[in-house]
C-alpha positions in Angstrom: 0.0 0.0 0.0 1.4 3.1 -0.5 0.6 6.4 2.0 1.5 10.2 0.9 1.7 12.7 3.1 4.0 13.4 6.3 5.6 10.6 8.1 6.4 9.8 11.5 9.2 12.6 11.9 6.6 14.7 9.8 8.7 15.4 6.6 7.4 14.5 3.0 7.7 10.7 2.0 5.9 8.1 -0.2 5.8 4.9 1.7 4.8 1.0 0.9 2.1 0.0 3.2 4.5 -2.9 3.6 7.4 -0.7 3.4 8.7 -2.0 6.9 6.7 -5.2 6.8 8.5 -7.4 9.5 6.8 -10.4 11.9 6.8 -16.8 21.6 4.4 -17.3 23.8 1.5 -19.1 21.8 1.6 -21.8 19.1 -1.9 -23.5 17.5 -1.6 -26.2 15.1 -3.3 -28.6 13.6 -3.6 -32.1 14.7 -1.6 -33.5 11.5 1.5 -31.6 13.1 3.9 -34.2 14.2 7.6 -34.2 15.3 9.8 -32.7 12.5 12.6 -35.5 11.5 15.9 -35.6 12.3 17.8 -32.8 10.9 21.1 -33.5 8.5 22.7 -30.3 9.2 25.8 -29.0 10.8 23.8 -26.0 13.1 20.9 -25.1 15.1 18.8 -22.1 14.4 20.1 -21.3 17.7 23.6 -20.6 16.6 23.1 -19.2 13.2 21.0 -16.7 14.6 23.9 -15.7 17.4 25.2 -12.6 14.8 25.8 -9.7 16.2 24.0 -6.6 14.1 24.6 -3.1 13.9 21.8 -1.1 13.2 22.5 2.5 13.6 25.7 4.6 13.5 26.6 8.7 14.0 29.3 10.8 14.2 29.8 13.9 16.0 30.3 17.5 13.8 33.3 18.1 15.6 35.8 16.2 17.6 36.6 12.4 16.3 33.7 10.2 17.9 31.6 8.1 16.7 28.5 5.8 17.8 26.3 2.8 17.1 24.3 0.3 18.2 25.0 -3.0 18.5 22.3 -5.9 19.1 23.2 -9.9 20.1 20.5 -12.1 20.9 18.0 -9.3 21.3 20.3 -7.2 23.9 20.8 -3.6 22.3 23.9 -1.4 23.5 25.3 1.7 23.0 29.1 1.9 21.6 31.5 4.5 21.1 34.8 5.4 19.9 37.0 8.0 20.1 39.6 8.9 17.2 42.5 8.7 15.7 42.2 4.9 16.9 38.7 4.4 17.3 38.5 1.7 19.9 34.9 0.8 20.7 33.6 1.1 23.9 30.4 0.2 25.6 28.5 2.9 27.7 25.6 1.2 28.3 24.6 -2.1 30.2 21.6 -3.4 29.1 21.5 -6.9 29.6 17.6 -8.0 28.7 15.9 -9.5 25.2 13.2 -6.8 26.6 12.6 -5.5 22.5 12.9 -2.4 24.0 14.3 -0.4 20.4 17.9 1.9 20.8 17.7 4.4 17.9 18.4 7.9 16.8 21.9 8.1 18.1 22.8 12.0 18.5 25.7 13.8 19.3 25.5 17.3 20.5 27.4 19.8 18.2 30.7 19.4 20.3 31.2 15.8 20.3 30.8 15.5 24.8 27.0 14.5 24.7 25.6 12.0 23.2 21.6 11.2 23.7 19.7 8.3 22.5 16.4 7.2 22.5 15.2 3.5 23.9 11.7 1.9 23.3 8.9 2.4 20.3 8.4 1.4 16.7 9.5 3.7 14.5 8.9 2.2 11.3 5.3 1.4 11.8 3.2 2.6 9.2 0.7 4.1 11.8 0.9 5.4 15.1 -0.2 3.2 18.1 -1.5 4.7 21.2 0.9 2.6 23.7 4.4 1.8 22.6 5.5 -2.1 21.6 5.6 -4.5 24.8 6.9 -7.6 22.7 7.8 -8.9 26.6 4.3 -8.5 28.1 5.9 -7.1 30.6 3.3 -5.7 33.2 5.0 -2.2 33.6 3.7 -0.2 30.5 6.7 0.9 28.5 7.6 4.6 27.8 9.8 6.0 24.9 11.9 7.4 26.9 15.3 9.5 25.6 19.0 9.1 27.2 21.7 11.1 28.2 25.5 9.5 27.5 28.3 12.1 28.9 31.1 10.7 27.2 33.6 12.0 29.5 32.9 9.0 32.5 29.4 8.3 33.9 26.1 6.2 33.3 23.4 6.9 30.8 20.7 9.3 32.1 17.3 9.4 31.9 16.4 13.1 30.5 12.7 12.6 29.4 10.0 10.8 27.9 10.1 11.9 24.0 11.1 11.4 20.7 13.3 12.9 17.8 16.3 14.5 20.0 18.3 17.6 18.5 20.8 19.2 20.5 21.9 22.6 19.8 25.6 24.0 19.2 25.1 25.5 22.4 24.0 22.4 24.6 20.1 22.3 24.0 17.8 19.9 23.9 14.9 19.9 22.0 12.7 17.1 21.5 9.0 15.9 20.7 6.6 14.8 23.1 2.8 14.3 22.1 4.0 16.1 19.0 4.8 19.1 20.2 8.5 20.3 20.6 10.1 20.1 24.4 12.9 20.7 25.7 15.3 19.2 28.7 18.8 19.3 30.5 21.3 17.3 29.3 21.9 16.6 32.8 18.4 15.0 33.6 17.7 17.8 36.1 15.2 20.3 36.5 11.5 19.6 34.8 11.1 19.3 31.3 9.1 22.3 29.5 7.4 22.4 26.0 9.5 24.7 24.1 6.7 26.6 22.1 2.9 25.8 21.3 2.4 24.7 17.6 -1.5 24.2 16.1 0.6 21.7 14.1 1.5 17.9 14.5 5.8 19.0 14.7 9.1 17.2 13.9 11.7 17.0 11.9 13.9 19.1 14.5 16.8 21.2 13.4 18.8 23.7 15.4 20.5 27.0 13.5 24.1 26.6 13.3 24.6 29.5 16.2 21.6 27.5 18.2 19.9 30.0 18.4 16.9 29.4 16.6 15.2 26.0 15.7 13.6 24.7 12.3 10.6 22.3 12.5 8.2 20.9 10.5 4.2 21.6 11.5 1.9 18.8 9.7 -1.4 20.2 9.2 -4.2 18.0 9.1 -2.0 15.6 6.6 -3.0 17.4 3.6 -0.3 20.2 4.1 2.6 21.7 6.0 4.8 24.8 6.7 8.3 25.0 7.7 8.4 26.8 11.2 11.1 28.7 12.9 11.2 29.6 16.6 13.2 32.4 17.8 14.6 31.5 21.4 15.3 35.1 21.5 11.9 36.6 20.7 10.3 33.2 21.2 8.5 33.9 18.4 7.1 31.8 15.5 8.0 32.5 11.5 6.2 30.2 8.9 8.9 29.9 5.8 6.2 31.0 2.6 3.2 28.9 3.9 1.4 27.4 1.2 -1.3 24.7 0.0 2.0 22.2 -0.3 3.5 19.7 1.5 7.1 21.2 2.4 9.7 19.3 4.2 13.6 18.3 4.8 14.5 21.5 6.0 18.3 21.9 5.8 20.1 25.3 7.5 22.8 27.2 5.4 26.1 27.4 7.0 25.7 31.1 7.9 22.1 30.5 9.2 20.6 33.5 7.4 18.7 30.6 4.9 16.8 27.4 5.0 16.4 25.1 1.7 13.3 22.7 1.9 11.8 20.1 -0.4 8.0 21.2 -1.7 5.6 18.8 -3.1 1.8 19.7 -3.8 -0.8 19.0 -1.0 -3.5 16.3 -1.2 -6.4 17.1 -3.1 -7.5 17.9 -6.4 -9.3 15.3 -8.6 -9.4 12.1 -7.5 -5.7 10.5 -9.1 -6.0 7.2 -10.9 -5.8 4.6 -9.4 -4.7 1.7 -11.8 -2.2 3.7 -13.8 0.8 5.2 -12.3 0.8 9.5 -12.5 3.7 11.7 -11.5 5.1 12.7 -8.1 6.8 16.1 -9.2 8.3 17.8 -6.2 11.2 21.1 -5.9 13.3 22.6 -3.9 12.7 26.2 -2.4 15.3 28.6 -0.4 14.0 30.6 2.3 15.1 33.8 4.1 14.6 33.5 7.8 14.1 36.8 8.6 11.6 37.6 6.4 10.0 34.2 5.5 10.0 34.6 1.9 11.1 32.1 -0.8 11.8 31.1 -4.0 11.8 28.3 -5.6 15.4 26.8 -7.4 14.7 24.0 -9.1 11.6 22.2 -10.0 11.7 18.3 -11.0 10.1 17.4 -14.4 6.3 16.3 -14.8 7.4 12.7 -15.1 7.3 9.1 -13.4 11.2 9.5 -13.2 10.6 13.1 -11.9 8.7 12.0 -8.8 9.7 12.7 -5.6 12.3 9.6 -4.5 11.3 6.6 -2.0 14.7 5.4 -2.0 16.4 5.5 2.0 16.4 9.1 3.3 13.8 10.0 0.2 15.4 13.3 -1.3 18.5 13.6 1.2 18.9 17.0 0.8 22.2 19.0 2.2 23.4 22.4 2.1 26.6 21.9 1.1 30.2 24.1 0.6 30.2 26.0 -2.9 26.7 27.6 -2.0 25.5 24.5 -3.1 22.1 22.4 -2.6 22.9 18.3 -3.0 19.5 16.1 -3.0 18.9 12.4 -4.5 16.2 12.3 -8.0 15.8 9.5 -10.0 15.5 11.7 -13.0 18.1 9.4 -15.4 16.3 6.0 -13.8 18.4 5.5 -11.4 18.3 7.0 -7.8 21.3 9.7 -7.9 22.9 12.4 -6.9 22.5 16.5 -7.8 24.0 19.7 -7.3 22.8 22.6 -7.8 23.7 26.3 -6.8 21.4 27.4 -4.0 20.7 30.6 -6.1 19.0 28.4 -8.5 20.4 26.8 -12.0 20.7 23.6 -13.6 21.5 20.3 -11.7 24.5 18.5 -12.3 24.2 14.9 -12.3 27.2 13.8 -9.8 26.9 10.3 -10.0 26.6 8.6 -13.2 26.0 5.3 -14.2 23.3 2.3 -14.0 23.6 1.9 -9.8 21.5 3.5 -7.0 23.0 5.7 -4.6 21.6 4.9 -1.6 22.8 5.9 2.5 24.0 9.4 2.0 26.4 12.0 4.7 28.0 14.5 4.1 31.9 14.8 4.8 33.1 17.5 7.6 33.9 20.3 5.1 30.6 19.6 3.4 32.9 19.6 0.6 32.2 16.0 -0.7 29.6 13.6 -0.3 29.7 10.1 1.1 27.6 7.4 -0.4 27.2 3.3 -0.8 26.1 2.1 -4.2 25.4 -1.1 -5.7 27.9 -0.8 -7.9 31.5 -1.5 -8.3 34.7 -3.5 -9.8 33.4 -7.2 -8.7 31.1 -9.2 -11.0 27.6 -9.0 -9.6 28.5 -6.1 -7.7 25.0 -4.3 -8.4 23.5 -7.1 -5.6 26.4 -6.2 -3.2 26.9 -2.1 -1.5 30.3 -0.3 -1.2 31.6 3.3 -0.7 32.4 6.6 -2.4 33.4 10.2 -2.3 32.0 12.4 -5.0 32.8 16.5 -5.1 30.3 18.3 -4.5 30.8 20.4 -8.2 32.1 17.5 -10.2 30.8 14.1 -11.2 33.8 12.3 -10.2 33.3 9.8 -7.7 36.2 7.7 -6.1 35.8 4.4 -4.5 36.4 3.4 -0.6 36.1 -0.4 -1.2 35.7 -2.4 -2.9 35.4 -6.8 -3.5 32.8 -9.5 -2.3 32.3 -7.9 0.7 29.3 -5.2 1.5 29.8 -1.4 2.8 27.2 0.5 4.2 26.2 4.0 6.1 29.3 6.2 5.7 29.7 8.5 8.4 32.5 11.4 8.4 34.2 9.7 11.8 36.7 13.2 11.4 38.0 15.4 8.6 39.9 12.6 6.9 38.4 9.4 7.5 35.1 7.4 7.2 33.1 5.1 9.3 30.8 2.6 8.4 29.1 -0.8 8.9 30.2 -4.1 6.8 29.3 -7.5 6.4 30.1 -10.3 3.7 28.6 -13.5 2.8 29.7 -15.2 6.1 30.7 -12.4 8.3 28.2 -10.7 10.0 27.8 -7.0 10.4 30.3 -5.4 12.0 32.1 -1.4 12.5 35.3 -0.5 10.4 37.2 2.9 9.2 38.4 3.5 6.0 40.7 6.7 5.0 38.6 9.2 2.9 41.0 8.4 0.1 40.4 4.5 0.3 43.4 3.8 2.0 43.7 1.8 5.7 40.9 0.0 5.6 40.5 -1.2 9.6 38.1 -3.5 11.6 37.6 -2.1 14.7 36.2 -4.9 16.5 33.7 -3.7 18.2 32.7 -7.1 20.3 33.8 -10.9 19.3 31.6 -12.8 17.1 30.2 -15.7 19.6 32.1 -18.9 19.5 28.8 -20.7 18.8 28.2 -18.7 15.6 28.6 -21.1 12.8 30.3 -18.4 10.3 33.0 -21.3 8.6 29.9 -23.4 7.7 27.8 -21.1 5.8 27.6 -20.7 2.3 28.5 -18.1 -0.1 25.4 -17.5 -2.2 25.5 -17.1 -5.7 23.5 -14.7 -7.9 21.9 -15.7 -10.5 18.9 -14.4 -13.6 15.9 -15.6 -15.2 13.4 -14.2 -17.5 9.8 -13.6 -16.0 6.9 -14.6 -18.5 6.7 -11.5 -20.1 10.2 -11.3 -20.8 12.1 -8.9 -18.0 14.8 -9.9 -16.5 14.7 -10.7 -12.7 18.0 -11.3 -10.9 17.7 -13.8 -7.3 20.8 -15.2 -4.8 20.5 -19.2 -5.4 22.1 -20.8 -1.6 23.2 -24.3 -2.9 25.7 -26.2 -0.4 26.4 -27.9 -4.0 26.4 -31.7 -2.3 25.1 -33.1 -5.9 22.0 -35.1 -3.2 17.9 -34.1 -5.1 16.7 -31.8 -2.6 13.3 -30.0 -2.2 13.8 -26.1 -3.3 12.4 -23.6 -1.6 11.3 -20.1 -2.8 11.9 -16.8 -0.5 10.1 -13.3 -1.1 11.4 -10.0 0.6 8.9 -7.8 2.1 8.6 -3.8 1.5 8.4 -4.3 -1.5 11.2 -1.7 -2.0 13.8 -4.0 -0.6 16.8 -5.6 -2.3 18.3 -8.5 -1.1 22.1 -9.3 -1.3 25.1 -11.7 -1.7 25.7 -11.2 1.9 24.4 -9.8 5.2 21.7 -7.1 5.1 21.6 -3.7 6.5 18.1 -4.2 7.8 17.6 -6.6 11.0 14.7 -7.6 9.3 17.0 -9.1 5.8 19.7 -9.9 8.1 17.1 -12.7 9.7 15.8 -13.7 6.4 19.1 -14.1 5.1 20.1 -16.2 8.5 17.2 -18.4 8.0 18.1 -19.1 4.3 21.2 -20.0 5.0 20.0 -22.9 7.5 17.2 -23.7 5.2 20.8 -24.4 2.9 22.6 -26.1 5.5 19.6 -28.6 6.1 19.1 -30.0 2.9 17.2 -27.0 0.6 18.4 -25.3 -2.0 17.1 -21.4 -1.5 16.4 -19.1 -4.0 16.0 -15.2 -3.4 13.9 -13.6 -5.6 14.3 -10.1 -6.4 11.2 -9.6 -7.7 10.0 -6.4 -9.9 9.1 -3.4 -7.5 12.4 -4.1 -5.4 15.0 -1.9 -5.2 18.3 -1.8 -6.8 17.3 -2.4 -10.7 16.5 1.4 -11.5 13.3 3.5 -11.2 11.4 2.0 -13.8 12.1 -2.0 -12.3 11.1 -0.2 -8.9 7.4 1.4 -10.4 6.4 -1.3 -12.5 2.8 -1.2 -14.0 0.1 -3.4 -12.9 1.9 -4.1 -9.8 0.3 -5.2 -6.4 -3.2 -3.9 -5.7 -3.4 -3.0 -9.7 -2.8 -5.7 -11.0 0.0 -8.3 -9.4 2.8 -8.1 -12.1 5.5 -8.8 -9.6 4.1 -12.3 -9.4 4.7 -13.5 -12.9 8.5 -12.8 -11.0 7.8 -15.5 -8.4 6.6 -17.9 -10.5 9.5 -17.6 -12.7 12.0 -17.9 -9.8 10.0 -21.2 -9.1 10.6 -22.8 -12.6 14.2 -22.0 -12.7 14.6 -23.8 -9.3 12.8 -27.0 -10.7 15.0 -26.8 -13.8 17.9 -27.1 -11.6 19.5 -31.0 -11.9 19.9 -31.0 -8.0 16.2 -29.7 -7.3 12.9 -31.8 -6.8 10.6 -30.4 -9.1 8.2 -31.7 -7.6 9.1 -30.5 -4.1 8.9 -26.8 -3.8 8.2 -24.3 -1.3 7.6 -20.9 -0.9 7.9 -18.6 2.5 8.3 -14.3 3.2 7.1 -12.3 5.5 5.5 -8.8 4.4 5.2 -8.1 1.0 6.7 -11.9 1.2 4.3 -13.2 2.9 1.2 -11.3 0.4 3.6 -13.2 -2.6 3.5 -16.1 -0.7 -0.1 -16.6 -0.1 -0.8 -15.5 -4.1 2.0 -18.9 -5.0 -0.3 -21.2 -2.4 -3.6 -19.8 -4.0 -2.8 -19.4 -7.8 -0.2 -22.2 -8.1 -0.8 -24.9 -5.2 0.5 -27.4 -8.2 3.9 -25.5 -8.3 4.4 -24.4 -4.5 3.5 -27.5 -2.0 3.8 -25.8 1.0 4.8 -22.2 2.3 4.9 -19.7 5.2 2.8 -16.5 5.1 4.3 -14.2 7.9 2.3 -11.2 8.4 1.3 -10.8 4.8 -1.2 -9.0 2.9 -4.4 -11.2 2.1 -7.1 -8.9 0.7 -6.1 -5.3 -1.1 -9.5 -4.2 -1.4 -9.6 -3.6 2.2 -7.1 -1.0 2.5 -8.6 1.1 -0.9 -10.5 3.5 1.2 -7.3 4.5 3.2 -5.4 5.2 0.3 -8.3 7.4 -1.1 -9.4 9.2 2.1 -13.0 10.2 2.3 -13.0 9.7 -1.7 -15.9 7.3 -1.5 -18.0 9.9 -0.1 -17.4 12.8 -2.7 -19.6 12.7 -6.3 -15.8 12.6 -7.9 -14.8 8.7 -7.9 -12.6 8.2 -10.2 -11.8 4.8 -11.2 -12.6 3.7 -7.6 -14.8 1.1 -8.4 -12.5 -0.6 -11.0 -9.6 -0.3 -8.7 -11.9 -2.1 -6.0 -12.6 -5.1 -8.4 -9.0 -4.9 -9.6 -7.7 -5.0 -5.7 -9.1 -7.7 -4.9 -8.8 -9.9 -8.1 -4.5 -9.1 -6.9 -5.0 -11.0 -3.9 -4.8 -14.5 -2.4 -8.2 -14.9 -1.2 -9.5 -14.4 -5.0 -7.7 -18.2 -5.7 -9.1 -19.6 -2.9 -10.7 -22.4 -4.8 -7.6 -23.1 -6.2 -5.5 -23.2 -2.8 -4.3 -26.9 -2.3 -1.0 -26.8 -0.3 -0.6 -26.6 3.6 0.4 -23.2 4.8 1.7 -22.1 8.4 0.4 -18.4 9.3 2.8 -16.5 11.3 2.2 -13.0 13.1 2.4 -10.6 15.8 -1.0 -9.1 17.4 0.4 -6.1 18.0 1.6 -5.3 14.2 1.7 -1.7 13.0 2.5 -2.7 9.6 -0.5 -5.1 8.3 -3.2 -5.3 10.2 -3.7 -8.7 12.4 -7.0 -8.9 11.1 -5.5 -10.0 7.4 -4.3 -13.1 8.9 -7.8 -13.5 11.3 -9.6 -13.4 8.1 -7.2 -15.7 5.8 -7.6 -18.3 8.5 -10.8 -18.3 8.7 -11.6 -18.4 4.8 -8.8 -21.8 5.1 -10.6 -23.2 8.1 -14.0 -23.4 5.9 -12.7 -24.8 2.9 -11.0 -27.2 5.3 -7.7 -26.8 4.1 -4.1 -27.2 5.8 -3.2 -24.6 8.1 -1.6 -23.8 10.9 -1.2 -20.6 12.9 1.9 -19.3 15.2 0.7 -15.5 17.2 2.6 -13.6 19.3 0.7 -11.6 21.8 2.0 -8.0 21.7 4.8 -8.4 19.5 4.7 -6.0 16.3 5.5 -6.0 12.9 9.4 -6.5 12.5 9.4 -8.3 16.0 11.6 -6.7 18.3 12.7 -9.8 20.6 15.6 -11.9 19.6 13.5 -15.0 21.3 10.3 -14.2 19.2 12.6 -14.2 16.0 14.0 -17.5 17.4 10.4 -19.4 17.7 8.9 -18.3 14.3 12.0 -19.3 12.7 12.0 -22.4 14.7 8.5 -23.0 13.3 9.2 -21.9 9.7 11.5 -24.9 9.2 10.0 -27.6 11.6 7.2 -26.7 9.2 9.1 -27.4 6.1 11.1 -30.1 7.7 7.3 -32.0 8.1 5.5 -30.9 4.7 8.7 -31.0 2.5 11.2 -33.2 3.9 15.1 -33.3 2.6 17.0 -36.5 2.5 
């Protein structure tokens, strides 16, 4: 599903409905469930799921620090490390699988603060009115945000809130029922709300003296202004308020400007709804003393014009030169653009057929720092490494390079980057690499437990086939080549604009996916990983396919394709294929169980999407009501001829249900009523919940079980030698 408008931090975006789509204290089956056999491989689930995963990493504007989080079996932690030799350390001592989320590490301007924040979901696609309790503990949980002096001392507690920003002059500012607040560092004294707002505000960001503080008011979902609040005057300016949706507001370094990103406010004629229209958006400079602004460049009125969905959407940066950086997909690829703040053309700074995706800027804002999936290693545009481009030239230079994957550069000080990496084995870990390339460095930040099976995994290997009407889908095939007829099994992503890789993933989510695949491997499956169309990583056009999802289902034509490649392989069962995913995955595999129950024998539907037709009046708002329809009631039939439950008289093959209660991504009630359309046709199902636990489960033990299940389940319906 997709939702326009003003995301959680309340800046513009265009999100999936199943954009974040992630899944143990309860377990129904039916009464044909039995024992799984023996297994034939060389781990548990236990152990392969014993990586360590980094998240989330920052570096401080000044001063050589940096920070991340690092999660093992479901304990999260707070690291830093202090430059030139950037040896970890941990500050914090959390020692619980509690799914109690660490995120938004920020340092204040000076590099001797650093605050985080601990508990919520934040990449639900709606708000809930209590934060996650994936424990069911009895204590209601608080998001609550930290205080890290990185001078000696334990964390403390400064306030319950969201979204921190600290000031260049030691400020906190936050949001709290969203509406900005503001603490001490120190955890003293009683927190205060900064300002009142009529707005819904976020997006919090301090003028480069601290004196003044950028925000962005959501009004009513259809539009919003870019706020400033004077500390001095403590008066409110709105930066030219309009009928638009304006966002990413990004301070010049003298603090006399701010550039924002503009894109037209709902409303209008209803939009079609089974053929894709265009997103245009622009960028706008502002003067902050008298609120006026002008617009400097305007994206063209096409599909590849439309305002970006790739990670961090337009990134936009004020950068040296007098310059304005953002990320279009104006060529078909997701890239980046210059353009002189004064207005002009953009120049294209990163050419080529890649996608430019985790974006910083260095420290003299004269460069920017990117990972791509491209490179000098064959099948490279499934893998991520690093670059530094000018600011005012096309003329990128690479920071690594091989079969290993790069991600999230952060400028750790003037002259070198930080960043998380990973390979096919190797789980995610923290290293440094010079901002010319050179001295690349671990920097071990916590051993990889002894029980993790990393020698007996296996490298996967990418591989292409053609999808009935003739594009070209690419897939990782995990093989452990032992000659022996197996059964194959098929694995979806969720989002759907996700990309998996030839390694480790930067997403938790992948990461588990990808753990899971490789014991599926070890156990006697071979895996294939389709990267489906409407994925990420293949360029604009593979990312908005026509007749995709609710119009239409064009993406599974992908699947099915994925499916006859496997049989074809001279080591695969033909005859013996199954299908799991969770998300988007678990929508794709419901469709394989309904539409092809002679192909797919049995599968796993984790938290997927059963019924599109159901969601059509969210996407259209109070539509329905107005005498302007559109194509609303063709969309409706369309919706739900895209989903399982319009094959139901064609689903065969035993399927095992899998999902949280508490999910802020798909609503539980998809899976209530899938299981109870099964249940009357009498057909094969069982059904794992977990009470309280959301979307993208946050517990390391939840993960554990509905892995557990997902191949016990195989193990019983599709059994390997």
């Amino acid at each position: 599903m997709v939702e326009r408008g003003i995301n959680a931090s309340n800046s513009i975006t265009m999100r999936r409905w199943c954009g974040a789509l992630l899944a143990c204290s309860a377990l129904c089956v039916s009464p044909a469930s039995a024992q799984a056999p023996a297994s034939s491989g060389t781990f548990t689930m236990e152990q392969v799921l014993a990586y360590p995963f980094v998240p989330e990493i920052d570096a401080a504007e000044k001063g050589n620090a940096i920070a991340f989080v690092r999660v093992l079996k479901g304990v999260r932690n707070v690291w830093v490390a202090d430059g030139p030799a950037f040896e970890p350390r941990q500050v914090t001592r959390y020692t619980a699988d509690d799914g109690q989320e660490i995120t938004q590490l920020t340092f204040s301007p000076d590099g001797k603060h650093l605050v985080y924040v601990r508990g919520g979901d934040h990449d639900a696609n709606w708000e809930a009115k209590l934060p996650p309790d994936p424990d069911s503990s009895t204590t209601e949980p608080v998001v609550t945000i930290w205080a890290v002096q990185l001078s000696g001392g334990a964390p403390i507690k400064v306030a319950e809130g969201d979204a921190p920003a600290i000031s260049s002059r030691g400020e906190l500012a936050y949001v709290n029922d969203k509406q900005v607040w503001t603490a001490s560092l120190t955890g003293k004294g009683k927190p205060k709300r900064l300002f009142f707002d009529r707005g819904d505000d976020g997006t919090l960001k301090w003028s480069p003296d601290g004196a003044k503080l950028a925000f962005v008011s959501d009004r009513d979902g259809d539009h919003s202004f870019i706020g400033v609040y004077d500390l001095k005057t403590k008066a409110l300016t709105y930066l030219a308020p309009s009928t638009d949706l304006d966002g990413y507001p990004t301070w010049s370094p003298d603090g006399m400007r701010i550039a924002f990103a503009r894109v037209p406010g709902k409303g209008g004629a209803p939009k079609p709804l089974l053929k894709q229209t265009p997103e245009p958006f622009s960028l706008w400079v502002a003067d902050v003393a008298s609120g006026r602004a002008s617009r400097v460049w305007q994206s063209p009125d096409t599909l590849r014009g439309s305002f970006p969905e790739t990670a961090g959407e337009v990134n936009l940066n004020w950068a040296d030169g007098d310059r304005l950086v953002f990320l279009a997909d104006l060529d078909n690829w997701p890239h980046l653009y210059s353009v002189p703040a004064t207005g002009g053309a953009p120049l294209l700074l990163t050419p080529g057929d890649y996608m430019v995706e985790h974006v910083a800027m260095s420290r003299d804002r004269k460069s920017v720092l990117y990972d791509a999936n491209t490179g000098t290693t064959a099948d490279d545009n499934d893998r991520r490494h690093l670059f530094r481009v000018p600011v005012d030239a096309a003329a990128p230079v690479a920071l690594t390079s091989g079969t290993s994957l790069e991600w999230s550069p952060v400028a750790a000080s003037p002259t070198e980057v930080a960043f998380i990496d990973a390979g096919p084995k190797a789980p995610p870990s923290v290293s440094e690499v010079g901002m010319d390339g050179s001295g690349v460095r671990d920097l071990g930040a916590g051993a990889v437990p002894k029980e993790f099976p990393e020698n007996q995994l296996i490298v996967p290997r990418a591989v292409s086939f053609k999808a009935a009407d003739g594009w070209t889908i690419q897939g990782q095939l995990f093989d452990n080549g032992d000659g022996t007829r197996k059964p194959g099994i098929i694995f979806v992503h969720g989002g759907p604009p996700r990309q998996m890789l030839l390694g480790w993933h930067y997403m938790d989510y992948y990461s588990n996916s990808y753990a899971v695949n490789q014991y599926l491997a070890n156990h006697g499956y071979a895996v294939l990983s389709v990267n489906y169309r409407l994925g990420i990583g293949y360029g604009h056009d593979f990312h908005h396919p026509d007749h995709a999802g609710a119009a239409g289902a064009a993406e599974y034509q992908d699947v099915v394709a994925g499916a006859k490649y496997l049989q074809a392989l001279p080591d695969v069962d033909p005859a013996k294929i199954g299908i799991w995913g969770g998300s988007y995955g678990g929508y794709l595999t419901a469709m394989g169980l309904a539409r092809n129950s002679d192909i797919f024998k049995a599968g796993v539907d984790m938290h997927g999407v059963h019924d599109w037709s159901s969601f059509l009046e969210v996407w259209v708002g109070k539509q329905p009501k107005r005498y302007e329809k559109g194509d609303l009631d063709e969309a409706m039939k369309v919706a739900f001829e895209s989903s399982p439950i319009a094959s139901m008289d064609g689903w065969r093959s035993p399927v095992l249900l899998i999902q949280g209660d508490d999910d802020r991504n798909v609503p539980f009630a998809q899976t209530i009523d899938l299981a109870r359309r099964l249940e009357k046709r009498h057909l094969p199902f069982e059904q794992f919940v977990i009470p309280n636990e959301i979307h993208g489960f946050l517990r390391s033990h939840s993960w554990l079980a509905a892995d557990t299940a997902t191949a016990d389940f195989f193990a019983r319906t599709l059994p390997a030698q």
